[in-house]
PANU-752441 format. One line per field, with one value per residue: residue in three letters; chain; x, y, z of N, C-alpha, C, O in turn. Coordinates in steps of 0.05 Angstrom, whole numbers. Example, Ala and Ser with C-alpha at 12.3 -4.5 7.8 and 13.67 -1.06 7.14 Angstrom:
# PANU-752441
residuo = (ALA:SER) .
cadena = (A:A) .
nx = (264:257) .
ny = (-114:-45) .
nz = (156:142) .
cax = (246:273) .
cay = (-90:-21) .
caz = (156:143) .
cx = (264:258) .
cy = (-66:1) .
cz = (156:157) .
ox = (285:268) .
oy = (-66:23) .
oz = (169:161) .
END
This chain:
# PANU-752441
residuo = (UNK:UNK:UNK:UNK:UNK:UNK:UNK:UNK:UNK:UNK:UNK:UNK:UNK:UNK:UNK:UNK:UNK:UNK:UNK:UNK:UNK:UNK:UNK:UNK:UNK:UNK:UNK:UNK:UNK:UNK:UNK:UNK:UNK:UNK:UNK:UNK:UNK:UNK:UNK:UNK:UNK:UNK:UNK:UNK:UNK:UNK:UNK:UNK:UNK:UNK:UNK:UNK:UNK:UNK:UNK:UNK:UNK:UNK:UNK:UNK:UNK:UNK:UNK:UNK:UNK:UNK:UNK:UNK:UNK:UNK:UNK:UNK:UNK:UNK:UNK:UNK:UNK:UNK:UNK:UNK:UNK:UNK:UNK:UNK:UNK:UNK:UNK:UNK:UNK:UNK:UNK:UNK:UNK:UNK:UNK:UNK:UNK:UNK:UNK:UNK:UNK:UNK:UNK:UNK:UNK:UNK:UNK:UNK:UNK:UNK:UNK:UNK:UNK:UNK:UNK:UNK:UNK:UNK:UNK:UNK:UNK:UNK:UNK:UNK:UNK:UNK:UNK:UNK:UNK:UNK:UNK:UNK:UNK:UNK:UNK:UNK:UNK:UNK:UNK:UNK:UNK:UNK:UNK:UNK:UNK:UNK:UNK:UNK:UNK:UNK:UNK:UNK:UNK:UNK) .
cadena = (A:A:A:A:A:A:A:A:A:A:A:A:A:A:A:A:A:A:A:A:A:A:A:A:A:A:A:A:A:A:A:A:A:A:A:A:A:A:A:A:A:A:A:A:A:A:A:A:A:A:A:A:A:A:A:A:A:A:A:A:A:A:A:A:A:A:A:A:A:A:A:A:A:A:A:A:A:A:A:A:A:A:A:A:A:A:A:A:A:A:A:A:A:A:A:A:A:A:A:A:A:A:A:A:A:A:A:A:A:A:A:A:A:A:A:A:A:A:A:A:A:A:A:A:A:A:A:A:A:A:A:A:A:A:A:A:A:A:A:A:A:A:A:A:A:A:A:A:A:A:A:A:A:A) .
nx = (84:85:40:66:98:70:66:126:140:113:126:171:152:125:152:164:218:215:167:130:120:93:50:22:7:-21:-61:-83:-73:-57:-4:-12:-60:-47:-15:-59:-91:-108:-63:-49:-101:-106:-57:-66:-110:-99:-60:-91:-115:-81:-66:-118:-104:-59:-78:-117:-76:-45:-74:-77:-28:-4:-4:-23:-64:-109:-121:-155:-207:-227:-267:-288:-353:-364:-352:-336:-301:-268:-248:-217:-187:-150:-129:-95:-61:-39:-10:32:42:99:132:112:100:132:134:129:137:171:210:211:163:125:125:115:61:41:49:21:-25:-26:-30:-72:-115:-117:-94:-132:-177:-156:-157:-204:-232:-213:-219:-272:-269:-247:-182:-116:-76:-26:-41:-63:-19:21:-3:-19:24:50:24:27:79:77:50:64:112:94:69:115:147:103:92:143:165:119) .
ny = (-111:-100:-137:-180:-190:-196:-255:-275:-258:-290:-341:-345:-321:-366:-410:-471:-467:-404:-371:-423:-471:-449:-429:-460:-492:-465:-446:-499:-527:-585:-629:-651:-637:-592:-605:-629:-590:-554:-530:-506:-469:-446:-416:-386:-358:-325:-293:-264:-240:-211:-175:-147:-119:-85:-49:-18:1:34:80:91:92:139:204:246:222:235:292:305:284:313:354:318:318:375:401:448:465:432:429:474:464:409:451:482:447:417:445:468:421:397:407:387:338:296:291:253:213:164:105:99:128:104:54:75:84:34:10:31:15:-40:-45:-22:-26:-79:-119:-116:-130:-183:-194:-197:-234:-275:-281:-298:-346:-374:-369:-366:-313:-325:-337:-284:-260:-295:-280:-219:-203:-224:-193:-142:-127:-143:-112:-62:-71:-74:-16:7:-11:6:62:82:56:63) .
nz = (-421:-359:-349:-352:-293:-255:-262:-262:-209:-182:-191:-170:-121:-98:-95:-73:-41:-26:-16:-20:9:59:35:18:67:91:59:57:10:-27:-50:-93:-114:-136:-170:-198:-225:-287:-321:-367:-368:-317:-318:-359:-358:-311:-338:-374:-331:-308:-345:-353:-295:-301:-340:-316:-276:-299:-297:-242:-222:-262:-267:-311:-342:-307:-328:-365:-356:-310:-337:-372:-403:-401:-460:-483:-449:-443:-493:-503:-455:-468:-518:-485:-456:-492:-515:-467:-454:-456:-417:-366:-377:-372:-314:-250:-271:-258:-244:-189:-171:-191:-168:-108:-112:-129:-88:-39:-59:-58:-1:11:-19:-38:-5:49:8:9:60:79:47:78:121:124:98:132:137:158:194:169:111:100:103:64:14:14:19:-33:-64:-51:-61:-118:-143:-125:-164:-219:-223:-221:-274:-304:-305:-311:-363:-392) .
cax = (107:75:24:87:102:54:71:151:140:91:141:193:141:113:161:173:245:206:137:108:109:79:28:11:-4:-38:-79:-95:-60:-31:17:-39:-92:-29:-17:-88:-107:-103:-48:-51:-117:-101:-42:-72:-127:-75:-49:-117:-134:-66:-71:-128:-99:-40:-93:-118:-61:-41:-86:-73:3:-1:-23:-33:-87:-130:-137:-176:-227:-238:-282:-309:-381:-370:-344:-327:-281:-253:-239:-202:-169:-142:-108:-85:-36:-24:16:52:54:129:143:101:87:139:135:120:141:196:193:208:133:98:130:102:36:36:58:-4:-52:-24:-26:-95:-133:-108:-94:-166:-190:-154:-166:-229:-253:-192:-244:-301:-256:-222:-154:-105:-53:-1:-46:-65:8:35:-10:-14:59:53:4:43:112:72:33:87:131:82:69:148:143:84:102:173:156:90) .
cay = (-118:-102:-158:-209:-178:-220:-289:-276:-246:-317:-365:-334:-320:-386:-429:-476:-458:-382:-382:-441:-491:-435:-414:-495:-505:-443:-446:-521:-543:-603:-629:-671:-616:-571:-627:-641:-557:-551:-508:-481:-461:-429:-399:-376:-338:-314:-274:-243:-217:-184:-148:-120:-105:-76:-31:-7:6:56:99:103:99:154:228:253:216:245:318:312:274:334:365:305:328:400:400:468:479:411:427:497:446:402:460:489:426:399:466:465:390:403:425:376:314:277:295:235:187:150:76:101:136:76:35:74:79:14:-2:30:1:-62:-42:-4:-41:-109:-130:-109:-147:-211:-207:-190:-261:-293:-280:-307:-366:-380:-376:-350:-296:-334:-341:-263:-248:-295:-274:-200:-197:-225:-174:-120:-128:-148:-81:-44:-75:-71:10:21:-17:22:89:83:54:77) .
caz = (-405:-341:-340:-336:-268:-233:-274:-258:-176:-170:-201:-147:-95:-88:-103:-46:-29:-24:10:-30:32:83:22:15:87:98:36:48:-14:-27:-86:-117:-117:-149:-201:-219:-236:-312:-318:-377:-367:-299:-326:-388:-347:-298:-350:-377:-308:-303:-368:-338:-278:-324:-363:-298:-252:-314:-288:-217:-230:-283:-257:-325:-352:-300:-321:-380:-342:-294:-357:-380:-391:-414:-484:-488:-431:-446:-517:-485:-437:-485:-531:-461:-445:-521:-523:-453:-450:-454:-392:-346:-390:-354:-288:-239:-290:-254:-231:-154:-169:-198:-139:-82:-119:-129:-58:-30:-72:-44:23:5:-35:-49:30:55:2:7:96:81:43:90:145:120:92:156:131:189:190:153:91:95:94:40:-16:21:12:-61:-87:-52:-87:-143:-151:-128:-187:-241:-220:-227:-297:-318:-298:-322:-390:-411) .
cx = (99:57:40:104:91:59:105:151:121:111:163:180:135:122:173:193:231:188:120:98:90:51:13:0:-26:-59:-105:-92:-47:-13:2:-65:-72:-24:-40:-101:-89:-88:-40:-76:-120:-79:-46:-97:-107:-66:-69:-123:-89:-57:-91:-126:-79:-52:-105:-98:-43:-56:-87:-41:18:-13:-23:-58:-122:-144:-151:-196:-242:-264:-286:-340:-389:-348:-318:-297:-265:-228:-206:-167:-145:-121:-93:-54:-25:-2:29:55:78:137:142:98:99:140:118:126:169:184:198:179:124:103:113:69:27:30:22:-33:-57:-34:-57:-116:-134:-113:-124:-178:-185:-155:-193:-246:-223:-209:-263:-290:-249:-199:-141:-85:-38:-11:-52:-37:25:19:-16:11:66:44:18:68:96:61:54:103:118:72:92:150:124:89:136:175:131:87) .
cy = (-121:-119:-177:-204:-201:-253:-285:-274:-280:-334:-359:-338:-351:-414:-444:-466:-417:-373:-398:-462:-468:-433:-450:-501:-486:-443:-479:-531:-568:-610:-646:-651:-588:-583:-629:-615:-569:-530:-495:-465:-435:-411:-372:-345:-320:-288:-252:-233:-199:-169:-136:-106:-81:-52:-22:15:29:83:106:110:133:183:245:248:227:278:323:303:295:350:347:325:361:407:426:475:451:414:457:479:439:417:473:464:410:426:470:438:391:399:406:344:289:274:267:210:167:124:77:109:122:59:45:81:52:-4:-4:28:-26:-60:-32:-17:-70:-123:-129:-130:-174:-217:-203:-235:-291:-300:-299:-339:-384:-385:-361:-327:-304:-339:-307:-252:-260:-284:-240:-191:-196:-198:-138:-114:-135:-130:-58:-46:-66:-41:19:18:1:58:92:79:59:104) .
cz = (-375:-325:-341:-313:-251:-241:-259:-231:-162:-172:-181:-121:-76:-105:-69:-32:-17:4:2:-7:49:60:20:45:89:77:35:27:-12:-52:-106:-124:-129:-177:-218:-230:-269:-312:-333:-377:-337:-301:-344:-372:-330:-309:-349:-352:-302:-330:-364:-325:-291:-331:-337:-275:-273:-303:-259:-207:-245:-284:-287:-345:-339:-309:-348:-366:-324:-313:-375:-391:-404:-434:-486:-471:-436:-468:-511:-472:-452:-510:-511:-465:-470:-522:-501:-443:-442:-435:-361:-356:-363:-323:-273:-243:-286:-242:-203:-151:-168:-170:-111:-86:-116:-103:-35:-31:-68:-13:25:0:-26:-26:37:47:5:39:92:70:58:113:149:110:117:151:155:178:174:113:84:89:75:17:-12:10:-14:-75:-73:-70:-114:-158:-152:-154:-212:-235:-231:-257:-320:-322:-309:-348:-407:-421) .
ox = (105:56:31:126:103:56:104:165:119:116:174:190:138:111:185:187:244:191:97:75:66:29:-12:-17:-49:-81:-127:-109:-28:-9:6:-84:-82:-27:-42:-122:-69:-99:-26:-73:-132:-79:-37:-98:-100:-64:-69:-138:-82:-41:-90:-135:-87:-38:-94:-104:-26:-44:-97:-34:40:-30:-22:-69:-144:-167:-159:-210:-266:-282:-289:-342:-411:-328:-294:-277:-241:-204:-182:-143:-125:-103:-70:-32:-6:21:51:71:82:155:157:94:88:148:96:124:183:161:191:167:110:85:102:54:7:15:8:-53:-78:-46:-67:-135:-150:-132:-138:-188:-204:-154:-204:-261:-218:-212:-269:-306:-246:-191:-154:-79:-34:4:-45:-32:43:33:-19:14:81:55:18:72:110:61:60:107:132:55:92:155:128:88:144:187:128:67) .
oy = (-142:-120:-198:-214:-218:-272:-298:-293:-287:-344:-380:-352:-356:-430:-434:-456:-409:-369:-396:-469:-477:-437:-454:-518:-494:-436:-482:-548:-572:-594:-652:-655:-565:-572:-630:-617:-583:-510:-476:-444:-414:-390:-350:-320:-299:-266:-232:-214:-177:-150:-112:-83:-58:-32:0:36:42:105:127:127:144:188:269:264:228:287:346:323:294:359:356:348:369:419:425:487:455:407:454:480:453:404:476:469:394:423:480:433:384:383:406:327:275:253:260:190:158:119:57:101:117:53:30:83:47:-22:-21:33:-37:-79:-38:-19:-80:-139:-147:-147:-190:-240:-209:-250:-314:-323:-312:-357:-408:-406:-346:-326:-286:-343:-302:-236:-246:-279:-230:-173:-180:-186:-116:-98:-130:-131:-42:-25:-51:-41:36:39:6:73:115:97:57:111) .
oz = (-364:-300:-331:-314:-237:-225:-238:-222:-139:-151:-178:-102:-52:-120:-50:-11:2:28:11:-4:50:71:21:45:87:87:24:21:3:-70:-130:-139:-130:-200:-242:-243:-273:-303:-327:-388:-338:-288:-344:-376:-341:-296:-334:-353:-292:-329:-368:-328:-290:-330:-341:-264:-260:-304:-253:-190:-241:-300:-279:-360:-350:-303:-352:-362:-322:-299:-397:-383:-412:-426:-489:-480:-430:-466:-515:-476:-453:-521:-519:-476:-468:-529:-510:-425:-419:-436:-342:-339:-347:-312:-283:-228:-304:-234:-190:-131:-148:-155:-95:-67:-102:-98:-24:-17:-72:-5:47:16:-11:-24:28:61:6:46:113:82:51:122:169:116:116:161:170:154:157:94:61:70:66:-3:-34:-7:-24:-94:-85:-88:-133:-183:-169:-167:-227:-254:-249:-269:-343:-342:-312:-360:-431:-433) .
END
């Protein structure tokens, strides 16, 4: 469910009436080099990288998957671990697990991650401010959203 976050927040985001004209100038797009992409082929991929992202952002969304990981490596205290929290699971399982959590996880993994990276090859690109902040902006609400989704229904 989470990896149609980014297909639904794009078809909104960058739809002209949206920020598709500012993301078309700034990008250097035109409507013939939008026409001529194979689009189910760019769609179709589209998806596959956000079911990775999806299968990722579980885990930075999701503060229980980390504490078996802490005892990786040493069986014993793992195995300990493991009947430890299968028997007060109860108590804590859900804790965190709201979609206001996933959202501000999400938020600053946009703000964190995602941004950095996309001024980072904006730089070296020469795209200007206006191209760092429409697809900045995208992948923020779009991380944010798919955190709230993940964390709320997973």
């Amino acid at each position: 469910m989470a990896a149609l976050v980014p297909m639904i927040i794009g078809f909104i985001w960058y739809n002209p009436k949206v920020f598709g004209k500012a993301w078309m100038e700034a990008s250097g797009m035109t409507d013939e080099k939008v026409k001529g992409g194979n689009m189910a082929l760019i769609f179709g991929l589209s998806f596959v990288f956000a079911v990775l992202l999806a299968f990722e952002m579980q885990f930075i969304v999701i503060h229980q998957f980390h504490l078996d990981s802490i005892f990786f490596g040493n069986e014993a205290a793992l195995k300990d671990v493991k009947a430890y929290l299968d028997g007060s699971q109860a108590g804590w399982a859900d804790n965190f697990r709201t979609f206001k959590h996933g959202v501000l996880h999400g938020t600053t993994g946009g703000i964190l991650f995602a941004l950095p990276i996309l001024a980072t090859n904006a730089i070296f690109e020469r795209k200007g401010l206006k191209y760092v902040l429409v697809n900045g902006g995208y992948w923020i609400v779009t991380l944010a959203l798919m955190g709230g989704v993940i964390c709320q229904f997973n």
